[in-house]
C-alpha positions, 0 to 999 in steps of 0.5 A: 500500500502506497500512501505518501503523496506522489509530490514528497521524494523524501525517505521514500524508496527510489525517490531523491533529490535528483528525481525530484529536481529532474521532476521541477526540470521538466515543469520548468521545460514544459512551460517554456515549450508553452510560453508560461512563465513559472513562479515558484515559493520555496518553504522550509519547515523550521525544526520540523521533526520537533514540531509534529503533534502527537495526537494529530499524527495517530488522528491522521494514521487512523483515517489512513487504516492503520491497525489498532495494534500498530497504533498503540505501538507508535504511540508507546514509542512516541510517548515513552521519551523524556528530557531533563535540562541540566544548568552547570552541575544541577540536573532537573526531574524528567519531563514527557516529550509531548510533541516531536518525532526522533531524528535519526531513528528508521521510523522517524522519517516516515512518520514524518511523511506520514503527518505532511501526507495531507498537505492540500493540493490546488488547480494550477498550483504543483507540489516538489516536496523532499522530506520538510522543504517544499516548493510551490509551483505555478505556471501561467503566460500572466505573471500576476496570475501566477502570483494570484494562484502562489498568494492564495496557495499560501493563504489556504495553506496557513488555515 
């Protein structure tokens, strides 16, 4: 069962920063062939894997049909982490991690697809994702056409 968009090249198998550039290329090319200009938005996810929600990411692997069994395990994992600060030689009581997937694990990347999975699409607007940078993509011979579409791409994105 494939269930990351087709837009995300990151962490998934036979899929890179190569494919996907390969992939805006050949946007960019087209375009060009029909005289459109392109206009594009570049975002990038500050701390992304620190940022994901809990609760939302087991709401949205529901919907998608995972298994109770396999849920509660990604939930044990997720929910069993701790942090403690330490100032000089002084070290505070262990605090729940509430929020955030681990960086560097195998599970953490796809959980990572996972919770971005339903990012919304748009007419006339193209989706180039790799793991937490995006890039919206628009093409039109009117050049504030294509800012119109970016502008309310962005607008929808951010409710």
């Amino acid at each position: 069962m494939n269930i990351i968009i087709p837009e995300q090249h990151g962490f998934v198998t036979k899929c890179s920063t190569v494919t996907q550039l390969l992939r805006v290329t050949e946007l960019v090319h087209t375009g060009f062939q029909n005289h459109q200009a392109t206009g594009m938005l570049f975002v990038d996810i500050a701390k992304a894997f620190d940022k994901i929600w809990h609760d939302g990411l087991v709401s949205k692997m529901m919907r998608l049909g995972f298994s109770d069994q396999i849920i509660k395990i990604i939930l044990s994992y997720l929910n069993s982490r701790e942090f403690g600060v330490r100032v000089e030689n002084c070290l505070s009581s262990p605090r729940p991690v509430k929020s955030g997937i681990p960086q560097g694990s195998l599970l953490g990347p796809r959980l990572f697809n996972l919770y971005i999975n339903d990012i919304p699409k748009a007419d006339n607007v193209h989706l180039a994702m790799y793991s937490d940078d995006t890039a919206i993509i628009s093409q039109h011979t009117y050049n504030f056409k294509i800012i119109e579409r970016l502008q309310n791409y962005i607008t929808r994105l951010q409710l």
